[in-house]
C-alpha positions in Angstrom: 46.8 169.8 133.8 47.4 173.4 132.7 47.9 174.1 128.5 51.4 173.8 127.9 52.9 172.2 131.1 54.7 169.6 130.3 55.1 166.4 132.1 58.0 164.2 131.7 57.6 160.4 131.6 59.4 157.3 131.9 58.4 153.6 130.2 59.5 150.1 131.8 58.3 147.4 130.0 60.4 144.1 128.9 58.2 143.8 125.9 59.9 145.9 123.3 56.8 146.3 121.0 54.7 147.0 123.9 56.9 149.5 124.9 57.6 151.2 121.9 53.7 151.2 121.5 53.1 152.6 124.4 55.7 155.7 124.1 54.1 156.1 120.6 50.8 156.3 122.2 52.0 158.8 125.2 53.6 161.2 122.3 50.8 161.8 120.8 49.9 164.0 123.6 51.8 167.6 123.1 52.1 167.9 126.9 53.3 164.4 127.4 57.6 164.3 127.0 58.9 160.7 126.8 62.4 161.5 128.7 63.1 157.6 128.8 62.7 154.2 128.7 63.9 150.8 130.0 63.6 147.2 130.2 65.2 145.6 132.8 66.2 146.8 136.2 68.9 148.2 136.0 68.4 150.3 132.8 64.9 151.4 134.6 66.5 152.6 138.2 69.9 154.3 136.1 67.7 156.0 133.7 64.9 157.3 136.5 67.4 158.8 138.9 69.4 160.2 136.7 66.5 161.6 134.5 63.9 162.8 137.6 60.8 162.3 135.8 57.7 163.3 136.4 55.7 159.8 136.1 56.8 156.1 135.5 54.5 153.9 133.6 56.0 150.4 135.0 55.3 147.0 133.6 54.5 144.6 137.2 56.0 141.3 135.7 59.0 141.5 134.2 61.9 138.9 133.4 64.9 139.0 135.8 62.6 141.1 138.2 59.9 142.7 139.0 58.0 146.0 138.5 57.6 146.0 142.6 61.5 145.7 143.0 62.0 148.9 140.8 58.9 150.6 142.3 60.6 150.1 145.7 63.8 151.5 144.4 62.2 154.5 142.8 60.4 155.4 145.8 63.4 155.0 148.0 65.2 157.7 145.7 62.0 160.1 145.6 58.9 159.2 146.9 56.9 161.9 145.1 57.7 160.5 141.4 54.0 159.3 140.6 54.6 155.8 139.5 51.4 153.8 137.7 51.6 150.1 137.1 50.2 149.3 133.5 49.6 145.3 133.7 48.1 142.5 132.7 47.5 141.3 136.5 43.5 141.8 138.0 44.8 140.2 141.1 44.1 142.1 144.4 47.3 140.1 145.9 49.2 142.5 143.5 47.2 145.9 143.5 47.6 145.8 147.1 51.1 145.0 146.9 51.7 147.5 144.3 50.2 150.3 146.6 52.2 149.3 150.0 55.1 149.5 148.0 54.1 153.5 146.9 52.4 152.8 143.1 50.4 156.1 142.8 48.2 154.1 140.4 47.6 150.5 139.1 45.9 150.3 135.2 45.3 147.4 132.9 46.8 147.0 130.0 43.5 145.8 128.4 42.1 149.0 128.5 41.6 151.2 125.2 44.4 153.4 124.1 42.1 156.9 125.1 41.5 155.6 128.5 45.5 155.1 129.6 46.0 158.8 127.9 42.9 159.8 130.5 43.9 157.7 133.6 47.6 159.1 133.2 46.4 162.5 133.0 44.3 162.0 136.1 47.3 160.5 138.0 49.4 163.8 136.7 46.8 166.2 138.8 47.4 163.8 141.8 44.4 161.5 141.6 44.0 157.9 142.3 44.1 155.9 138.8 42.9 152.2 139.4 40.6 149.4 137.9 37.0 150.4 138.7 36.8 146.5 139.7 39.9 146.8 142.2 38.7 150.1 144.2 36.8 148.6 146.6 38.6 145.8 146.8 41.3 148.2 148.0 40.2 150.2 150.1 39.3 147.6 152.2 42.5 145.8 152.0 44.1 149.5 153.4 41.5 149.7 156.1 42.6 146.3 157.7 46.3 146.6 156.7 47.1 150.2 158.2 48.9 150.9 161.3 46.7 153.7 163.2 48.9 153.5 166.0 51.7 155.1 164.2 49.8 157.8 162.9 49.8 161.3 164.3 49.3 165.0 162.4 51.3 166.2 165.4 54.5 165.3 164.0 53.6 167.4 161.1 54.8 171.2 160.8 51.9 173.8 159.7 53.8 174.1 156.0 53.2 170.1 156.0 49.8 170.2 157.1 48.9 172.2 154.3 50.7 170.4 151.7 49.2 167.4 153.2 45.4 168.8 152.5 46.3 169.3 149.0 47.6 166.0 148.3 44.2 164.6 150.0 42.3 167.1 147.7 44.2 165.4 144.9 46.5 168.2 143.7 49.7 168.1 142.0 52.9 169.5 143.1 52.9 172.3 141.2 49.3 173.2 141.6 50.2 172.8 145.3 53.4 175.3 144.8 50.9 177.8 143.2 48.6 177.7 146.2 51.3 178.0 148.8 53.5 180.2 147.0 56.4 178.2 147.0 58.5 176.1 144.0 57.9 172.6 143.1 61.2 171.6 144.6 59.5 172.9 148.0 56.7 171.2 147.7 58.5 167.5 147.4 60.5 167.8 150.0 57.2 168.4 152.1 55.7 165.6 150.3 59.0 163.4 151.9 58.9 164.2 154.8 54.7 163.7 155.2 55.2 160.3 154.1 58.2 159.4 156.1 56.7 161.1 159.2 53.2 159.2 158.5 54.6 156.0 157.4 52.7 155.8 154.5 54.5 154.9 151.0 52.6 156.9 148.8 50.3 159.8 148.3 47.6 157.4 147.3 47.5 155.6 150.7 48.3 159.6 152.6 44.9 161.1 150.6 43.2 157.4 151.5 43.9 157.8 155.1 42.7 161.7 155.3 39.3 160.8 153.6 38.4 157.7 155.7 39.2 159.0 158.7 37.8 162.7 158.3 40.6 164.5 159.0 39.7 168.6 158.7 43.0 170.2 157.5 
């Protein structure tokens, strides 16, 4: 991430310690704006689509719902808000769910304070932010599940295509914008109508699909 550029965030967590801690933790990054945080549904869904940030940090089980209900309605708003489950849950069963449903990242929330500052700056420049013990685990779990059928570049318009290899190269929108010479607000629109067009619910399971299958863009 470039000096200075800030990224805007949004907490969900039901745990009001934990979430204050968290947003305590996230400000002591300069570049890192809190815009927002939430602990139920509807509090999280209001205050992301009316805020647009950048990246949601999003507790998975939470009382009265769940993280994957507000992930869903997050990515059904704008699919290109990063969103990166921070957990207590190593199960497969719900990284796997988590990243059908669009999470751009899945962390636990066992790991030391400097290493969710590291992984959410890795997910801000577009790269996949999981437990090391979970990667293969799914990557598998997307090689059996995905729908190849379905899947065709010639939908795609030439603009697409080359947002599209920029996502796979793990780029973020505006780094993507610079390259291509168009504004940020370009660029997600692209990103929408990639993953509509591929049928993919994330740019996690978009950049997955481009690597194993050696796509040249």
């Amino acid at each position: 991430m470039a000096e200075n550029e800030i990224t805007k965030i949004f907490v969900v967590d039901d745990h009001p310690l934990f979430r204050k801690g968290v947003v305590q933790l996230l400000q002591l990054n300069p570049n890192f704006q809190v815009i927002g945080e939430a602990g139920t549904f509807e509090a999280a869904v209001a205050g992301i689509t009316s805020k647009e940030p950048d990246l949601v940090l999003l507790d998975l089980n939470m009382k009265g719902t769940s993280g994957i209900e507000i992930l869903s309605a997050i990515k059904k708003h704008d699919p290109s808000i990063k969103v990166v489950m921070l957990t207590v849950s190593d199960s497969p069963n719900d990284l796997l769910q988590a990243i059908k449903t669009g999470a751009d990242g899945y962390l636990l929330k066992d790991l030391e304070p400097e290493e969710i500052l590291e992984n959410i700056n890795r997910a801000i420049e577009g790269q996949v932010v999981l437990s090391p013990v979970l990667t293969n685990a799914l990557a598998e779990a997307l090689k059996e599940k995905r729908d190849e059928s379905s899947r065709s570049l010639q939908g795609l318009t030439e603009k697409e295509l080359m947002v599209l290899k920029g996502v796979s190269q793990g780029l973020s929108n505006k780094l993507i914008a610079r390259e291509l010479n168009i504004s940020d607000g370009t660029v997600k629109v692209h990103v929408k109508h990639i993953l509509k067009k591929l049928n993919f619910h994330s740019r996690v399971e978009a950049a997955i699909w481009v690597s194993e299958n050696n796509i040249k863009l």
